[in-house]
Backbone bond lengths (Angstrom), bond angles and torsions (degrees), N, CA, C in turn:
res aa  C-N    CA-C-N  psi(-1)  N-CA   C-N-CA  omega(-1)  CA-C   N-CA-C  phi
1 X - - - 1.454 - - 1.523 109.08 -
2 X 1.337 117.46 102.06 1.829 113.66 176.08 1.527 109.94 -73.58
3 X 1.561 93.89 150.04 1.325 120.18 -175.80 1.280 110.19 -102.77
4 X 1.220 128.23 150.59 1.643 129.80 145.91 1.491 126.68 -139.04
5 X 1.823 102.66 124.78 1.403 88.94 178.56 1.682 129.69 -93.41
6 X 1.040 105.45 120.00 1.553 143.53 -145.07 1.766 119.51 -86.47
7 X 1.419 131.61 20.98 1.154 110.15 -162.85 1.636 114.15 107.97
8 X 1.330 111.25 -6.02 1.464 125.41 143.56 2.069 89.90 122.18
9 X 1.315 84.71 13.28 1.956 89.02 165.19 1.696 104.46 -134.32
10 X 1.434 92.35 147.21 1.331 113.05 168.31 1.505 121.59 -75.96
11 X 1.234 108.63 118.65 1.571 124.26 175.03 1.194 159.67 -97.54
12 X 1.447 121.49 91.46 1.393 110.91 -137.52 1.607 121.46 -93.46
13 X 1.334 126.85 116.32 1.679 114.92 -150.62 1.467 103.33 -141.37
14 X 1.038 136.78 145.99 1.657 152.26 144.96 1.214 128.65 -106.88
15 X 1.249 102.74 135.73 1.461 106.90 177.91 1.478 105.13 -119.87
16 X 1.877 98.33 129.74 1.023 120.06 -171.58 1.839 108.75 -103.99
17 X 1.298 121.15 119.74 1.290 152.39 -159.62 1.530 116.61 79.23
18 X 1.420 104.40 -169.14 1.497 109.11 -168.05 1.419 126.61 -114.80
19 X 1.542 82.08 -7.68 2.015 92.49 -170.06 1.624 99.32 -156.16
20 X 1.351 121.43 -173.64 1.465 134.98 154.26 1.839 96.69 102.24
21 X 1.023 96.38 -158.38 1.997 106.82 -176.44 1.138 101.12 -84.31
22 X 1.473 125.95 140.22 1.387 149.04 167.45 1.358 107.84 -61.59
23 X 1.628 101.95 125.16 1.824 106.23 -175.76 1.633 90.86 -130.40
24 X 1.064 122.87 112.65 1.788 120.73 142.60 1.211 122.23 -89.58
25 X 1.866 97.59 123.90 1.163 101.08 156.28 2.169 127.03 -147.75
26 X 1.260 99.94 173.88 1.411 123.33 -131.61 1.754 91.74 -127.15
27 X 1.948 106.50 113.07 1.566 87.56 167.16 1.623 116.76 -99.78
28 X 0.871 106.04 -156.44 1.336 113.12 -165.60 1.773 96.25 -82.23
29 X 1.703 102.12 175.50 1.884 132.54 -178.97 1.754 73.08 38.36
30 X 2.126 72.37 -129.51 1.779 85.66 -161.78 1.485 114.63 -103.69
31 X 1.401 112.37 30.14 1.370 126.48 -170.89 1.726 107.91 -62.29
32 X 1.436 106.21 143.27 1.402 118.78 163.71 1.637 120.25 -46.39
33 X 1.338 107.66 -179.16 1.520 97.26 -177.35 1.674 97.50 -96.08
34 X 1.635 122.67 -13.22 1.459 101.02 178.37 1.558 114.82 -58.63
35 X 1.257 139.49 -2.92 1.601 149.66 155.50 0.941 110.06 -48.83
36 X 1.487 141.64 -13.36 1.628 120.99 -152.79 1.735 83.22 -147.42
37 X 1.399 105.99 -12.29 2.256 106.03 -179.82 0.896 112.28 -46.10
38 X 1.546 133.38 -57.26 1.456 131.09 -161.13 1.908 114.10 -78.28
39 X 1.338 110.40 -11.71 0.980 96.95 -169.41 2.102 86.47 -106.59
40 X 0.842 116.54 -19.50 1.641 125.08 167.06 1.601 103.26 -62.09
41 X 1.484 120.29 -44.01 1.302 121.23 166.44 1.260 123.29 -49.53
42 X 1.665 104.05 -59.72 1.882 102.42 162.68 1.514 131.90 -47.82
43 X 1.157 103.40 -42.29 1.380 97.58 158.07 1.518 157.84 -27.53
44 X 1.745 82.38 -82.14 1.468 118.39 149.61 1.748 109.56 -23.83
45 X 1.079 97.93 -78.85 1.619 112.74 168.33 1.259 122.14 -23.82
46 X 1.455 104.94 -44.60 1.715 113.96 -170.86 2.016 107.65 -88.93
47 X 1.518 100.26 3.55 1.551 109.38 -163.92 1.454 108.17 85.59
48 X 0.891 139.56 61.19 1.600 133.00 139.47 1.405 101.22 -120.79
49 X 1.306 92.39 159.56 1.658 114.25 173.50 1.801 112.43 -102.22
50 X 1.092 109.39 111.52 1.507 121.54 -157.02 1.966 101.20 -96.29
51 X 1.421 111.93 112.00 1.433 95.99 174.63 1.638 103.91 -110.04
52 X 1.358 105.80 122.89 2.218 98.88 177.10 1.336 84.43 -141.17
53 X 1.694 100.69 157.50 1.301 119.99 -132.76 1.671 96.42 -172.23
54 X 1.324 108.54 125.04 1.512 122.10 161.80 1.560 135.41 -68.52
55 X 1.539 111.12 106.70 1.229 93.93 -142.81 1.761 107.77 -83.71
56 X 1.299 135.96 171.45 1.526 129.09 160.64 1.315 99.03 -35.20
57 X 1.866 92.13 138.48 1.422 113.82 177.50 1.592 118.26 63.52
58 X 1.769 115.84 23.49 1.333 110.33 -179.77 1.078 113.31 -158.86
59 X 1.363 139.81 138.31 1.488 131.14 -167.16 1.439 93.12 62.73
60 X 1.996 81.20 -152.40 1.544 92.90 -174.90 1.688 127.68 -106.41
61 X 1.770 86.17 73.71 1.377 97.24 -171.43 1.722 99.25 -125.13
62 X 1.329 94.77 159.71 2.218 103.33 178.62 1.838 102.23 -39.95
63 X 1.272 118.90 138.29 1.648 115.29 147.48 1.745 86.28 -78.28
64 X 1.408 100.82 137.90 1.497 144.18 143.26 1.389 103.76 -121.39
65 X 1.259 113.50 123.02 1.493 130.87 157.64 1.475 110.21 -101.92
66 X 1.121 108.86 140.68 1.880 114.68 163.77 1.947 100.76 103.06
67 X 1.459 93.62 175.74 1.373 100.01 -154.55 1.274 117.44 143.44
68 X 1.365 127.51 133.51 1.649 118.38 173.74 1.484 114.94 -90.37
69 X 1.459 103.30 -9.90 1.333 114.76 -170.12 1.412 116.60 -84.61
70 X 1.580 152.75 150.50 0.826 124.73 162.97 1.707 123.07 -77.00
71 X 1.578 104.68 158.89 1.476 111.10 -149.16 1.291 108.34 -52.79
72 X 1.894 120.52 -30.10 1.873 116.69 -164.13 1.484 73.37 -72.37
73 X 1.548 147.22 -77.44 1.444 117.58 -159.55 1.072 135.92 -54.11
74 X 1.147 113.66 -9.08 1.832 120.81 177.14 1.684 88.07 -63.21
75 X 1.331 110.70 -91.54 1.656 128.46 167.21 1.577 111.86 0.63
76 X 1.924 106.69 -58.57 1.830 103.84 171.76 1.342 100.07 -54.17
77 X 1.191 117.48 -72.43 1.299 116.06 -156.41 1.597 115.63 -27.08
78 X 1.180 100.14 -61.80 1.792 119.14 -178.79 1.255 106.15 -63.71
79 X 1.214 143.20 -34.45 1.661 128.34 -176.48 1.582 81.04 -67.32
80 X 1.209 134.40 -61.65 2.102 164.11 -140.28 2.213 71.07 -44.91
81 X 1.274 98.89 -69.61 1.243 107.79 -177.74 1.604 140.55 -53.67
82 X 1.234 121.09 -28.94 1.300 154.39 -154.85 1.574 86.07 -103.67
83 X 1.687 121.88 -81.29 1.548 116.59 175.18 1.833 99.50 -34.58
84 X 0.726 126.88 -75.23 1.325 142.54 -153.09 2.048 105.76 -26.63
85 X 2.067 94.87 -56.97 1.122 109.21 160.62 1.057 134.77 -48.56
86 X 1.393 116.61 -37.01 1.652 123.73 -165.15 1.693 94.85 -91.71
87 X 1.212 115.30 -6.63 1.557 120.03 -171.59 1.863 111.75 59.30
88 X 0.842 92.28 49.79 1.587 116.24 -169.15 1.788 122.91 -107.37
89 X 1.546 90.19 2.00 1.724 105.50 157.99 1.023 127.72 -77.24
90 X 1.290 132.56 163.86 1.709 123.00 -39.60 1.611 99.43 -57.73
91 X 1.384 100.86 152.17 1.433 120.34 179.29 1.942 121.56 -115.49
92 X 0.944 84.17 134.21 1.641 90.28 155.08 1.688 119.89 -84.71
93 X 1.569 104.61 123.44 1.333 97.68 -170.62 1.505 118.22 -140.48
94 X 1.336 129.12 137.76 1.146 114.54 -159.77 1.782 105.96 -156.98
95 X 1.338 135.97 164.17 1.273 113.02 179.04 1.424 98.13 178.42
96 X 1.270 121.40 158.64 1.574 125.70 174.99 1.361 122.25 -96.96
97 X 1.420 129.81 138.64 0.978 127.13 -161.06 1.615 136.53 56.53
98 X 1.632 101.69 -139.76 1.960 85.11 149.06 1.665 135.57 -6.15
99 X 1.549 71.45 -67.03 1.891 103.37 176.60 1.533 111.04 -39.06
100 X 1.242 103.28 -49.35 1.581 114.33 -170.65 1.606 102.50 -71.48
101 X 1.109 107.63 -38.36 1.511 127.81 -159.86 2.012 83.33 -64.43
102 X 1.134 91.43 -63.06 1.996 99.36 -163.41 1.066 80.21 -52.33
103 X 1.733 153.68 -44.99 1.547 129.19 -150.71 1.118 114.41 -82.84
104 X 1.329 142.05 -31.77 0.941 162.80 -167.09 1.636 105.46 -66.43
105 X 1.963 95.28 -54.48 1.739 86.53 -170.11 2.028 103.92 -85.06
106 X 1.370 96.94 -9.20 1.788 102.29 161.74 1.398 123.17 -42.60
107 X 1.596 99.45 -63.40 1.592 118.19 168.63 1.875 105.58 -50.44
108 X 1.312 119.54 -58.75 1.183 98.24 -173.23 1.136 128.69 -83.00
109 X 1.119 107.18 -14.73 1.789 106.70 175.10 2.022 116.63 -84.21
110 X 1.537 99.73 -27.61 1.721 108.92 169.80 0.931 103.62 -141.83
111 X 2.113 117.03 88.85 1.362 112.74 168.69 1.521 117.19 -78.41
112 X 1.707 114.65 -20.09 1.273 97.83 -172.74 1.497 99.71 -72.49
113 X 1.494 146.03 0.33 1.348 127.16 -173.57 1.436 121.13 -115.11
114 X 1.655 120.64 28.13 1.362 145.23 179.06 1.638 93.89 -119.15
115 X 1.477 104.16 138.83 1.285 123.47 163.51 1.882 112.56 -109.87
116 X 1.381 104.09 -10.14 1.559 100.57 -172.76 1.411 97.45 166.86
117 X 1.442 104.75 146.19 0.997 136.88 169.83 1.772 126.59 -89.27
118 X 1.405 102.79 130.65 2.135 94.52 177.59 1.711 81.60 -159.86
119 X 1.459 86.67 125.12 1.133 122.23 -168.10 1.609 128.72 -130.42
120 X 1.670 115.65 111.63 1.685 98.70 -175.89 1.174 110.91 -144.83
121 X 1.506 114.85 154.65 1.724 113.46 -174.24 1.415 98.47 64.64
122 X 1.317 135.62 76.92 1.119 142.96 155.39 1.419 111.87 -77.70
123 X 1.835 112.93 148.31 1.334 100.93 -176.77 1.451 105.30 -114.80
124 X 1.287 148.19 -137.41 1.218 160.83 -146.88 0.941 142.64 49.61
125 X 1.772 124.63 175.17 1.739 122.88 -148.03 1.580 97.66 100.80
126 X 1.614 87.93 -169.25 1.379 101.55 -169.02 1.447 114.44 -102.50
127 X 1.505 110.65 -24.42 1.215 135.71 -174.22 1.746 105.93 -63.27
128 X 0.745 114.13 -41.32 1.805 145.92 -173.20 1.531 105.90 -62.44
129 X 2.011 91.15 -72.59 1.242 90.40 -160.95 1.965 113.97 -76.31
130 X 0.885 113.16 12.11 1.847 127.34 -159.19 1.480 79.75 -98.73
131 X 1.256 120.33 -67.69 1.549 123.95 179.28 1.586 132.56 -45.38
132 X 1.130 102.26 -19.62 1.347 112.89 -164.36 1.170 117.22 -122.24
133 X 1.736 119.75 -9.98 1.202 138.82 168.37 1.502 105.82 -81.60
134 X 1.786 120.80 -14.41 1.398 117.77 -170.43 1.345 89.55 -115.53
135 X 1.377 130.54 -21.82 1.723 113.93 -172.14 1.606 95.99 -86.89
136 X 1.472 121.75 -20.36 1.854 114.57 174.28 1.229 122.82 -80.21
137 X 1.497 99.24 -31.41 1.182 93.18 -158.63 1.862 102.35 -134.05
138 X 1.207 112.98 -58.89 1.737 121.66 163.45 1.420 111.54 -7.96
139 X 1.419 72.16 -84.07 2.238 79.14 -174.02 1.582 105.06 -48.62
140 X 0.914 128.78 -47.77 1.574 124.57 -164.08 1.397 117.11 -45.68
141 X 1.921 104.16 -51.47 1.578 129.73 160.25 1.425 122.58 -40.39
142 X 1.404 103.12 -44.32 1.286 101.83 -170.72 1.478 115.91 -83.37
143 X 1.900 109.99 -35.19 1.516 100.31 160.06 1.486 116.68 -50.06
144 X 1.250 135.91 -49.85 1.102 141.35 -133.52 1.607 100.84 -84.40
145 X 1.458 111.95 -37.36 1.648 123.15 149.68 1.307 138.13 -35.75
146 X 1.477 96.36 -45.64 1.855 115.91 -167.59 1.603 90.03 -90.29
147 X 1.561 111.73 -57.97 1.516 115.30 -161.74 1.356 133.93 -122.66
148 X 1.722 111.21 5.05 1.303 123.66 159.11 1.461 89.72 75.08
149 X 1.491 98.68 165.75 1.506 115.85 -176.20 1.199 120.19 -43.04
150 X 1.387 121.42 -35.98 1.468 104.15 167.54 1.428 130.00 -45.61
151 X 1.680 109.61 -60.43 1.359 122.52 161.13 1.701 130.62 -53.01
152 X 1.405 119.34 11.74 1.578 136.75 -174.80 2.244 80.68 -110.37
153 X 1.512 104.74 -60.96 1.475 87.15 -174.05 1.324 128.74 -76.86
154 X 1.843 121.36 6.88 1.068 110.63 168.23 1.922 114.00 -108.43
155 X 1.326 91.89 25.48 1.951 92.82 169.84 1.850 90.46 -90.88
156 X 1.729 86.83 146.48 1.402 110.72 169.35 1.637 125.94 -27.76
157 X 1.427 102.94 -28.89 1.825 106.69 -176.20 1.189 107.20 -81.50
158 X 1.649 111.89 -46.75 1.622 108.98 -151.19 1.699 91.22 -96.62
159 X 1.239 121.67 -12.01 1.311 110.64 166.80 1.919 133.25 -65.05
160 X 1.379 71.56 -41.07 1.679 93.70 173.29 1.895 108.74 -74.95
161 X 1.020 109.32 -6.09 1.934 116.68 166.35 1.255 117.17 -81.71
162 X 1.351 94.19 -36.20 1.560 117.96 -150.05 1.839 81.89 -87.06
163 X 1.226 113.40 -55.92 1.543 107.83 170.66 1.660 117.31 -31.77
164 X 1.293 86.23 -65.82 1.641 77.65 -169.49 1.137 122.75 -80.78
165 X 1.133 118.75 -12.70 1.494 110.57 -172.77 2.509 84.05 -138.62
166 X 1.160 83.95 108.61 1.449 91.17 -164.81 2.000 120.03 -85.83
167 X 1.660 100.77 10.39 1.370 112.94 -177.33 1.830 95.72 -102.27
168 X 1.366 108.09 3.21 1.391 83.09 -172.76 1.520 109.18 -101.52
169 X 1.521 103.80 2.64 1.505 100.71 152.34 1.465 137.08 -44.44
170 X 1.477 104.82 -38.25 1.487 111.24 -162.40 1.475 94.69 -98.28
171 X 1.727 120.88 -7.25 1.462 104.36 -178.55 1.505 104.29 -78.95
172 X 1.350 110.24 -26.05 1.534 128.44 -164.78 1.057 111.29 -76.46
173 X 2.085 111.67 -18.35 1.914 96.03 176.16 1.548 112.61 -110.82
174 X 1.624 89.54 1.66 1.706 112.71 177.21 2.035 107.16 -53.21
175 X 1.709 92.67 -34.41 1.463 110.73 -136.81 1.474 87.15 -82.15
176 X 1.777 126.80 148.35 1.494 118.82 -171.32 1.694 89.62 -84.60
177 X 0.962 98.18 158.85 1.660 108.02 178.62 1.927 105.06 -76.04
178 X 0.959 130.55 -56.79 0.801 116.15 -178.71 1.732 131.28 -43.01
179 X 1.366 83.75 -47.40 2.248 106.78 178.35 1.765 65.69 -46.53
180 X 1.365 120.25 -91.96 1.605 114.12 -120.22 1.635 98.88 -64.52
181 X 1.401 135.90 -15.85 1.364 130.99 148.16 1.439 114.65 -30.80
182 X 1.673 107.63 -58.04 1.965 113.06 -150.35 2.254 82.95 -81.87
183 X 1.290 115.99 -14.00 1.477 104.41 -178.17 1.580 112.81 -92.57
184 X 1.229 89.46 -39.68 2.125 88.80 175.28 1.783 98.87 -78.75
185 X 1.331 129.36 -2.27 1.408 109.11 174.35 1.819 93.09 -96.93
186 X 1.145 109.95 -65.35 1.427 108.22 170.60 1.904 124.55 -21.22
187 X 1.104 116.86 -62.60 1.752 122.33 141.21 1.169 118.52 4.22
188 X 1.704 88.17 -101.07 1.483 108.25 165.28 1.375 137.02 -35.30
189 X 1.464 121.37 -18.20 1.710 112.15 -167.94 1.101 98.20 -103.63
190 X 1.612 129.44 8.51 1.481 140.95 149.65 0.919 131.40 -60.09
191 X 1.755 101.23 -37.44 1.931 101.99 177.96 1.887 98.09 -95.74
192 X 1.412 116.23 -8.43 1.537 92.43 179.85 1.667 98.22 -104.41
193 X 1.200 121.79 13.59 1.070 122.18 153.44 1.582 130.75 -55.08
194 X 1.706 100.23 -52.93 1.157 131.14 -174.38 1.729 124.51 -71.44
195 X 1.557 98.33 -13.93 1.326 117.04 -170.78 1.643 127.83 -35.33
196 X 1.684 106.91 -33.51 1.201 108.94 -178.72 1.621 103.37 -112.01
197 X 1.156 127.27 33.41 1.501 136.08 167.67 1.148 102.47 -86.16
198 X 1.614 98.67 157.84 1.703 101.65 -172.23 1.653 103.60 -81.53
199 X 1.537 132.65 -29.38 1.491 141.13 137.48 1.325 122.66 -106.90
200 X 1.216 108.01 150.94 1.350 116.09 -171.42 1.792 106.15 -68.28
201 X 1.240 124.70 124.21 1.631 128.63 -174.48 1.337 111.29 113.16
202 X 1.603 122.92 -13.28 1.439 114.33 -159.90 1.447 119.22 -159.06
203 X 1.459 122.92 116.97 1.416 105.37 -153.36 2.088 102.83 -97.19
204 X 0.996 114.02 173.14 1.793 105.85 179.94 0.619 131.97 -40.38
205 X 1.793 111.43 -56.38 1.745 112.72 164.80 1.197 109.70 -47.40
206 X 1.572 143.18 -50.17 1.648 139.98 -176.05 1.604 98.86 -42.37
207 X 1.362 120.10 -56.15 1.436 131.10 -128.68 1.771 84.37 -88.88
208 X 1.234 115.69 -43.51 1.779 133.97 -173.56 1.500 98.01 -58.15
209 X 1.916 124.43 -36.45 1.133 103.12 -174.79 1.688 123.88 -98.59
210 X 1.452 108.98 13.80 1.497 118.71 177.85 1.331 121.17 -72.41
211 X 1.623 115.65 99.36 1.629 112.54 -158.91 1.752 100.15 -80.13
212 X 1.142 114.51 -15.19 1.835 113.30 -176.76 1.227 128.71 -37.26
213 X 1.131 146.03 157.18 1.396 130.74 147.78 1.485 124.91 -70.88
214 X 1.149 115.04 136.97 1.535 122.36 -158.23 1.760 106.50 -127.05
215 X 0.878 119.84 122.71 1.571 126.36 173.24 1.343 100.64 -102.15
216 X 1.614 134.83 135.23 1.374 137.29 177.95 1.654 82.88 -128.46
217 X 1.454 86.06 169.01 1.507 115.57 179.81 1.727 88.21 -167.65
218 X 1.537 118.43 116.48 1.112 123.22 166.09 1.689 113.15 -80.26
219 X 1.171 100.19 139.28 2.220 122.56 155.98 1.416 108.70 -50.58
220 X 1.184 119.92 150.99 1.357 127.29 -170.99 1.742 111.79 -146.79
221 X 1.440 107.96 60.18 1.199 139.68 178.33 1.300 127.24 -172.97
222 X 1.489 136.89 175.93 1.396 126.49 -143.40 1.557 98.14 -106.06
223 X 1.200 127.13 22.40 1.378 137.24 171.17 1.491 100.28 -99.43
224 X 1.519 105.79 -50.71 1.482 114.76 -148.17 1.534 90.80 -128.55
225 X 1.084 115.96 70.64 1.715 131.64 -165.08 1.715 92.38 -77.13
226 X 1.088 105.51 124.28 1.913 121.43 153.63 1.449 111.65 -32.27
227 X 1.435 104.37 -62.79 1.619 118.26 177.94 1.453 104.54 -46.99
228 X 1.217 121.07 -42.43 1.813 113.89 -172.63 1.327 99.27 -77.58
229 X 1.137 138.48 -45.33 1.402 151.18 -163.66 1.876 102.82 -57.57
230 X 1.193 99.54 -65.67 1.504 122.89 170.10 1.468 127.00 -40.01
231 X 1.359 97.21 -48.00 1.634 133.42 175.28 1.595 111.47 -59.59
232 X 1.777 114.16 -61.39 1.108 123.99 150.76 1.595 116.29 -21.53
233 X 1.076 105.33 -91.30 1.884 124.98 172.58 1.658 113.87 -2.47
234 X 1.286 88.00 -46.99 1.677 102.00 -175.19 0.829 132.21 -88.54
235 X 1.902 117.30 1.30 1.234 148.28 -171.32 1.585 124.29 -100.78
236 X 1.481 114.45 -53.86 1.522 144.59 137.23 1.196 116.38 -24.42
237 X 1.051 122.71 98.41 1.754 118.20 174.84 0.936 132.21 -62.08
238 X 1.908 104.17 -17.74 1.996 108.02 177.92 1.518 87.58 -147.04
239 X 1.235 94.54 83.23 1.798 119.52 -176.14 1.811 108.94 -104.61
240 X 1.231 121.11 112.26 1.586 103.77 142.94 1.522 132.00 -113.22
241 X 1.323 98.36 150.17 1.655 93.25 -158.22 1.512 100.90 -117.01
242 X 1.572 114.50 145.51 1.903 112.38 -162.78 1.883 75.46 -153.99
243 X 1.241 94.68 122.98 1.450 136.91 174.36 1.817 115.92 -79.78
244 X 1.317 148.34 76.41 1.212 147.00 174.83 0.793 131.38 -62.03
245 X 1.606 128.59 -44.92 1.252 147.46 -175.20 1.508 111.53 -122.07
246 X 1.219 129.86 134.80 1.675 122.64 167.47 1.440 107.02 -114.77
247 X 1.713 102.26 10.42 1.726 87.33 170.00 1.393 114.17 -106.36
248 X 1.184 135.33 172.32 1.313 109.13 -174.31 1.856 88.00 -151.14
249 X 1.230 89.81 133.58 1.811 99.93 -171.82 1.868 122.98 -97.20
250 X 1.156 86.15 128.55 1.783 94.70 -160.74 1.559 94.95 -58.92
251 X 1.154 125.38 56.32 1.677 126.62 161.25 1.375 133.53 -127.76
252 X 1.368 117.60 174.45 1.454 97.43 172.55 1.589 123.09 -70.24
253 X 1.937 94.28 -29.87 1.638 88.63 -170.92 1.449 89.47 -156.04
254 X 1.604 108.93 114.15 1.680 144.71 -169.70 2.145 91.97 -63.97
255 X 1.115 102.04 142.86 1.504 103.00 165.82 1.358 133.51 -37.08
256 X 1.399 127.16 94.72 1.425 125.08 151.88 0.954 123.36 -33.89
257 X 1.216 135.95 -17.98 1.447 114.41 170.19 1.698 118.20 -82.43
258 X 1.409 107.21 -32.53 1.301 115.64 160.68 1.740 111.37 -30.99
259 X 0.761 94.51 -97.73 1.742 114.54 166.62 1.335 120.92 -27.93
260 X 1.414 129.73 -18.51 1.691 143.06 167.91 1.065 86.29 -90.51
261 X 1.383 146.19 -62.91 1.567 133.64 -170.18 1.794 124.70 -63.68
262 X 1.694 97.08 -0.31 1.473 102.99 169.78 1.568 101.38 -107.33
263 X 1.366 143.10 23.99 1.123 125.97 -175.00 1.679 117.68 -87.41
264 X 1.265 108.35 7.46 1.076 116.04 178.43 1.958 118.43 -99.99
265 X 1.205 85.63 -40.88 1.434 118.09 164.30 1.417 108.65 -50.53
266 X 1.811 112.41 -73.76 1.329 115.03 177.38 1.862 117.06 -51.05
267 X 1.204 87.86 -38.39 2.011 77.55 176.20 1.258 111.56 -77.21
268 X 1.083 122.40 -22.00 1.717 108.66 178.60 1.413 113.51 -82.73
269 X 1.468 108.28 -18.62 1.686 103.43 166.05 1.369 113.29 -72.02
270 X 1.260 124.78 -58.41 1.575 129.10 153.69 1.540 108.33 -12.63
271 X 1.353 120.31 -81.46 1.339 129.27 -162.37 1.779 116.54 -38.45
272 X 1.245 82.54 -58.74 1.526 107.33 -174.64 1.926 99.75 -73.24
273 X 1.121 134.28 -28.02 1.221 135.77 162.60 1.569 109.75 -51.52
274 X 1.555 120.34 -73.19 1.345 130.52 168.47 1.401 110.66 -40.13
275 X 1.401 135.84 -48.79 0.847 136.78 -177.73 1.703 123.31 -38.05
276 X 1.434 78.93 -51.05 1.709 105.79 -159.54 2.064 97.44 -82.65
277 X 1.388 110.12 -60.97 1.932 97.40 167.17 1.527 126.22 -62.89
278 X 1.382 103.87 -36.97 1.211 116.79 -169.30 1.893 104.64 -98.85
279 X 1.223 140.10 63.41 1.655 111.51 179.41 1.404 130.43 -74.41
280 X 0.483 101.37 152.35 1.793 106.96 -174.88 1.738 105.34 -54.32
């Protein structure tokens, strides 16, 4: 498994195939990169060279806490960097959720180094961002209140870090409890910042000036609302938009497995997307 050190964190990434156009991609929350493999596999398959990658603070990559930036730009920055290494510019880049979220501010912060956009489970609103400011960052605070660093490394995220990469225990009880309070609140006043954006990271005018080609595929739940997805579409100036689901589930977050059983689906919309802006 290659490493790269990245911006003063270690980075853990694979690249899936051997040849063809450079595609990054990015799964959703704080999920590992095995989330985004199978559909990097389809790819691969079709000839692209697929790079996904665990980002800081996820999988099996360093916790770094802190930052003035908010965390999906910390994350651009470091893929911004990581492509850079692998000589893997301009990129195709695309990702779910989060994922989508990091591509988006990719495109705007280095448009000359995006060739296209693919994009799914988009989030935004207010509904979204309230939720997601407490599942990143909230809960973390509030263990860290009740039960101090110990209780920050035994929630589901930082445990599963701490798994794989098993030194980041001791960075995590190294860390004063309070700092990682004033950093998971700091985080957070990014996504309730964002609340009345049409996505969370990026306001219309941002989204109005992205000349790329963009493939969407809207979420079909109250995290990853159709309506935002849709909304997006109309924003993008060289947007196509492909519809999966028309049901949409009164929850925060509609079945993953649903959505693993479209990964075949989703790359062939991709494929044939690239195909068609981008030809060989």
């Amino acid at each position: 498994m290659p490493y790269k050190d990245i911006r003063n964190t270690r980075i853990h990434y694979e690249i899936v195939g051997s040849s063809g156009d450079w595609v990054a991609l990015t799964p959703g929350g704080r999920l590992g990169l095995d989330h985004v493999r199978g559909i990097a596999n389809q790819l691969a398959a079709g000839g692209y060279r697929v790079l996904i990658h665990d980002r800081r603070n996820c999988g099996d990559a360093d916790v770094l806490l802190g930052g003035d930036q908010p965390e999906h730009e910390i994350w651009t920055d470091d893929l911004h960097e990581l492509l850079k290494e692998l000589n893997a510019l301009p990129i195709i880049i695309g990702g779910r959720s989060s994922g989508c979220r990091l591509s988006l501010i990719f495109a705007l912060k280095y448009p000359t180094d995006v060739r296209a956009l693919l994009l799914w489970r988009i989030t935004g609103g207010t509904y979204a961002a309230e939720k997601l400011a407490y599942k990143y960052y909230g809960e973390y605070s509030l263990a860290a209140a009740e039960g101090g660093m110990a209780a920050v490394c035994a929630t589901p995220q930082f445990a599963e870090c701490i798994k794989a990469r098993p030194e980041n225990r001791q960075k995590l009880l190294d860390t004063n409890p309070q700092q990682f309070i004033e950093s998971m609140n700091h985080w957070s006043s990014y996504f309730q910042r964002d609340a009345e954006k049409p996505v969370i990271g990026a306001s219309e005018e941002q989204l109005r000036s992205i000349q790329i080609p963009a493939c969407i595929v809207p979420g079909n739940d109250k995290i990853h609302s159709r309506a935002v997805g849709t909304h997006l579409s109309t924003l993008l100036p060289h947007c196509e938009l492909h519809t999966l689901f028309t049901k949409d589930y009164d929850v925060d977050m509609s079945p993953n497995a649903e959505w693993v059983a479209k990964n075949e689906t989703l790359a062939t919309l991709f494929m044939r997307f690239l195909q068609k802006v981008l030809p060989r």
